[in-house]
C-alpha positions in Angstrom: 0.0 0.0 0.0 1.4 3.6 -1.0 2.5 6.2 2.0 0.0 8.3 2.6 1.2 12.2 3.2 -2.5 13.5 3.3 -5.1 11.6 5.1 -8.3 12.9 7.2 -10.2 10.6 9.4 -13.8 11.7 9.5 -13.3 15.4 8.6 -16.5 17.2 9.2 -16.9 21.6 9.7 -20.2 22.8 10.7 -21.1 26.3 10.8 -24.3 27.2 12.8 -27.0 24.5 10.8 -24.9 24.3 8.2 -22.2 21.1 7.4 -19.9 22.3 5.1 -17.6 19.1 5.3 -19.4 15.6 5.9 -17.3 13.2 7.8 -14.9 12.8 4.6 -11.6 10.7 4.7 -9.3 12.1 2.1 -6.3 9.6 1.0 -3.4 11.5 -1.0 -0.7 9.0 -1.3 3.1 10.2 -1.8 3.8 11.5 -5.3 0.3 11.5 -6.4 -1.4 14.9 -8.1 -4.5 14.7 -7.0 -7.2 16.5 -8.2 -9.6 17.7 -5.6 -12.7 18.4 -8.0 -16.2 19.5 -7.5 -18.7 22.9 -8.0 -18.6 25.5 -6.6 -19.4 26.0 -3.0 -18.8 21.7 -2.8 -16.4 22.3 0.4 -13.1 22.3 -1.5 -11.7 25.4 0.4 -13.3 24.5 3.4 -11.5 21.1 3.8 -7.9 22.8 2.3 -8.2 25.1 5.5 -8.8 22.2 7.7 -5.6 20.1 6.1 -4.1 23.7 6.4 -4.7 23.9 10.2 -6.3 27.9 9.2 -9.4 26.0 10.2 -10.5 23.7 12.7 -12.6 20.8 12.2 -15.7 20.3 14.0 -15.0 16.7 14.3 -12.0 14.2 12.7 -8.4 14.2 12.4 -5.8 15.7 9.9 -2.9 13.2 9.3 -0.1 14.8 7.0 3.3 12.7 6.9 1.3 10.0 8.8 1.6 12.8 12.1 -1.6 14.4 14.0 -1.8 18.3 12.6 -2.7 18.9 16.2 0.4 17.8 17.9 2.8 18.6 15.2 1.7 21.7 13.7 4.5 23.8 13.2 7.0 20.4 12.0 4.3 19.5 9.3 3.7 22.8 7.9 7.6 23.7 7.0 6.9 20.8 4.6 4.1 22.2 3.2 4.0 25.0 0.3 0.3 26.2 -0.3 -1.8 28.9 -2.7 -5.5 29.4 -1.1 -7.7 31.0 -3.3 -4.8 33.9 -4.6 -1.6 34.6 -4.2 -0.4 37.2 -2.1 2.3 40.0 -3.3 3.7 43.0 -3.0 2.7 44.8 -6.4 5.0 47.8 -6.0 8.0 45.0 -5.3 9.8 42.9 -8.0 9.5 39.3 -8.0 12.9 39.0 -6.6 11.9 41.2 -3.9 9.0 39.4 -3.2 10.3 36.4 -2.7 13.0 37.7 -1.0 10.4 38.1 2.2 9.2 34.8 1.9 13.0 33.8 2.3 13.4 35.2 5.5 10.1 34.8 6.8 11.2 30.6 6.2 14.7 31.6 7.1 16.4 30.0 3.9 19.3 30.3 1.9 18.9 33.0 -0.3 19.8 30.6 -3.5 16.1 29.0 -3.0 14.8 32.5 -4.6 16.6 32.0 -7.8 15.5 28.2 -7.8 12.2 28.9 -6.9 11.8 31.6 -9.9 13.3 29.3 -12.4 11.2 26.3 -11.4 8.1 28.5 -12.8 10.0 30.0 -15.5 10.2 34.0 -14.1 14.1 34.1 -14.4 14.0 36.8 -16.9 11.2 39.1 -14.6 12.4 39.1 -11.5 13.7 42.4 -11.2 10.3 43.5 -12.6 7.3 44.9 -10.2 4.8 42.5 -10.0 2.3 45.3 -10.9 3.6 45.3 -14.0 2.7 41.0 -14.2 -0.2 39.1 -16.2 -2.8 37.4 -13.9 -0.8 34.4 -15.5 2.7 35.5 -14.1 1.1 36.7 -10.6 -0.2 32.7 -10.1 3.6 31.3 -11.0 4.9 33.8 -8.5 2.6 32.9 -5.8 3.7 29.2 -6.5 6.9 29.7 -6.5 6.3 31.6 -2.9 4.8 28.5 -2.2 7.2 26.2 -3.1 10.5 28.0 -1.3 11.9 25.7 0.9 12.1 22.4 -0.2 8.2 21.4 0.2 7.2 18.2 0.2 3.7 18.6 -0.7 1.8 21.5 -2.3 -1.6 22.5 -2.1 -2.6 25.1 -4.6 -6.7 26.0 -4.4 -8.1 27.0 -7.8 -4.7 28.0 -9.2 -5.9 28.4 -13.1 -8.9 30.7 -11.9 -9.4 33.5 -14.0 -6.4 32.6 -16.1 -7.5 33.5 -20.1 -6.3 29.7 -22.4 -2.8 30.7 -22.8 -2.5 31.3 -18.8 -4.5 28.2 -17.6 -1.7 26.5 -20.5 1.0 27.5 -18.8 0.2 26.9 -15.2 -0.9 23.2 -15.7 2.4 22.5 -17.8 3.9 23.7 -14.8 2.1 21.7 -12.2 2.4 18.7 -13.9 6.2 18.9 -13.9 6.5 20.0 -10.4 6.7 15.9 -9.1 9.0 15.1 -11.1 11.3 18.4 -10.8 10.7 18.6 -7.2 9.6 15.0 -5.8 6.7 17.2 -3.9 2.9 15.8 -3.7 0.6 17.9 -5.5 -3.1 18.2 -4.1 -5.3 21.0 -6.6 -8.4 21.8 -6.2 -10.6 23.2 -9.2 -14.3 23.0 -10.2 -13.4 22.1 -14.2 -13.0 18.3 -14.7 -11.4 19.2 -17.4 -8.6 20.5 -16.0 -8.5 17.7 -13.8 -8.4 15.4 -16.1 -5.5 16.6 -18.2 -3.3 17.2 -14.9 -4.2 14.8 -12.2 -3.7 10.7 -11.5 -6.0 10.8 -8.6 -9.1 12.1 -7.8 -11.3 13.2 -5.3 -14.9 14.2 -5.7 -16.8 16.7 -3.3 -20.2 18.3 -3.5 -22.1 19.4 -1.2 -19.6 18.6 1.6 -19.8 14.6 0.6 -16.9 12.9 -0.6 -18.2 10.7 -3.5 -15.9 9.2 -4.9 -12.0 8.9 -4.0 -9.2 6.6 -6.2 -7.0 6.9 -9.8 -8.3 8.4 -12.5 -8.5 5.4 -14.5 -10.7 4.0 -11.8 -13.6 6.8 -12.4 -13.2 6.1 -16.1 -14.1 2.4 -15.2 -17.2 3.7 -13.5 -18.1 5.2 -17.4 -20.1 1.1 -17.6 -20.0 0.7 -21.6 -23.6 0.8 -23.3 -25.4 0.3 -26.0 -27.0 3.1 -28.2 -30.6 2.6 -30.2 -32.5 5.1 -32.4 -35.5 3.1 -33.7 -39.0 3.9 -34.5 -41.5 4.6 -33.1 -39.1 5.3 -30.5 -41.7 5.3 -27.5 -42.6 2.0 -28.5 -39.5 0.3 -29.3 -38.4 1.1 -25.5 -41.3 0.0 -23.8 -40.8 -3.2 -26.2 -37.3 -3.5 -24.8 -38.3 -3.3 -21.0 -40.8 -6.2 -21.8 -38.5 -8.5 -23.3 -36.3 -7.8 -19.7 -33.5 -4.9 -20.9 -32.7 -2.0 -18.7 -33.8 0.5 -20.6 -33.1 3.7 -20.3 -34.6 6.9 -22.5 -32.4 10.3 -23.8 -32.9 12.7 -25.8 -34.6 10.2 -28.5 -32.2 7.2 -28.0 -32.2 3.7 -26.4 -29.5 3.1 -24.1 -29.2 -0.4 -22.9 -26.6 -0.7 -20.0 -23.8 -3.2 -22.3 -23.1 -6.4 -19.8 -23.3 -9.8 -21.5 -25.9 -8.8 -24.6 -25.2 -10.1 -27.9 -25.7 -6.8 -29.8 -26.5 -8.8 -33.2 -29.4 -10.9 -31.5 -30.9 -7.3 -29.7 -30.8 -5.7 -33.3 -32.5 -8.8 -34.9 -35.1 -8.9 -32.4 -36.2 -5.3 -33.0 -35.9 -5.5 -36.5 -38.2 -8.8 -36.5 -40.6 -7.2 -34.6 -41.0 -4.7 -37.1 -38.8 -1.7 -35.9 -36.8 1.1 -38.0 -33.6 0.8 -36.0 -31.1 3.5 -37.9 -28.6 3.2 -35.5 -26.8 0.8 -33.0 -23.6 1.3 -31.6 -21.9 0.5 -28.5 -20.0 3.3 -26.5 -19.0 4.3 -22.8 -19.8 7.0 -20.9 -17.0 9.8 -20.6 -15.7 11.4 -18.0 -18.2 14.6 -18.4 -21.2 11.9 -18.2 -19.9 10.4 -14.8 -19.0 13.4 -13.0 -22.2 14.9 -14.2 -23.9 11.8 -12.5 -22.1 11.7 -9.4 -23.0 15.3 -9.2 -26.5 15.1 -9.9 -25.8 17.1 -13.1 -24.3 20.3 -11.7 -20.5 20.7 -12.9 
């Protein structure tokens, strides 16, 4: 079984009525990026401030490097580099300048600036104010704030919000290098699966405060059950046909879909046929990753 270096035992926050975080047990094994993905207002923030110790939890435990947030705050947390929600910077500094105040905030050589700044690729702009920065360049700077020190894992929340394509481009090129550059664990969180899906190897589902689903992203593609497709007329008829003869059938947006199992697809499409049904189209497909998140979800992405 991998190391863990983030795990939470029945993390729950409350606020007044309202449970923000439901008793959810997060598993982030060493090296992983994990992609923390849900809507909006799903409790993403929330539980980062709990792993974060900014926050504390109404109920459960916070386990980083397999050690009890509680007890060993301050030792954990020098090996943690994090970004909630946006960075924060001097704009009338340079990037240099910037950084060098994280430096002795952490109390670190000073050579961990101009390591930090090439890791995210602001060599050439570092003796530029950061008012003078893209939204784009602003993000790499507050990730390279957070990665000063020799972090083991890094939490960045929302990173490639409000980034225009180019910008969103550039900072997941860069996240997805920083395990192998750095050997740090990544945990991101973000409300577009798409995103997700094109950075992370594990992921993590939240809405409304419920951790739904938890593993690689190869095992929520295997969730994505292949199917079969049917456009036949009358199409009303054809199903109900179907569900008599014992299919699970299921009705959208004028199709058939038949969950795939052990059918023989040439012996469905004779019967139907025999029976005196148009069928224009059969197929066999699987659900994509938009179609399961969108069902785990309820349909709100």
């Amino acid at each position: 079984m991998s190391e863990l270096i983030i795990e939470t035992k029945g993390l729950t926050k409350k606020f007044d009525r309202f449970t923000a975080v439901k008793d959810i047990s997060l598993k982030v094994p060493k090296g992983a990026l994990y992609g923390f993905l849900g809507p909006n207002g799903a409790g993403k923030s929330t539980t980062i401030r709990m792993l974060l110790d900014l926050m504390k939890p109404t109920k459960g435990e916070v386990y980083l490097f397999n050690k009890d947030i509680r007890n060993h705050r301050m030792e954990i947390l020098r090996k943690v580099g994090a970004m909630v929600e946006s960075p924060s910077y001097y704009e009338n500094l340079t990037a240099y300048e910037n950084l060098e105040i994280t430096r002795k905030i952490l109390q670190i050589d000073k050579n961990e600036i101009n390591k930090a700044l090439d890791i995210v690729n602001l060599s050439k702009w570092k003796n530029k104010k950061v008012k003078s920065f893209s939204l784009g360049m602003k993000q790499r700077l507050g990730i390279a704030q957070a990665l000063m020190g020799n972090r083991e894992l890094l939490i960045l929340d929302e990173p490639t919000n409000g980034l225009d394509p180019a910008g969103v481009r550039e900072i997941r090129n860069l996240i997805i290098s920083l395990p192998q550059i750095m050997g740090v664990t990544v945990l991101i969180s973000s409300h577009i699966l798409s995103e997700i899906e094109l950075m992370a190897n594990h992921v993590g589902i939240i809405q409304r405060g419920n951790l739904l689903f938890q593993g690689t992203l190869e095992e929520l593609k295997a969730k994505g059950n292949r199917e079969i497709t049917i456009k036949a007329k009358p199409f009303i008829e054809a199903g109900n046909f179907l569900k008599n003869k014992g299919y699970v059938v299921e009705n959208r947006e004028g199709k058939i879909y038949i969950p795939r199992g052990d059918i023989n697809i040439e012996e469905l499409n004779k019967t139907l046929v025999l029976e005196g049904y148009g069928v224009c189209h059969l197929s066999e497909s699987e659900k994509n990753l938009e179609q399961i998140f969108l069902e785990l979800t309820g349909g709100v992405e």
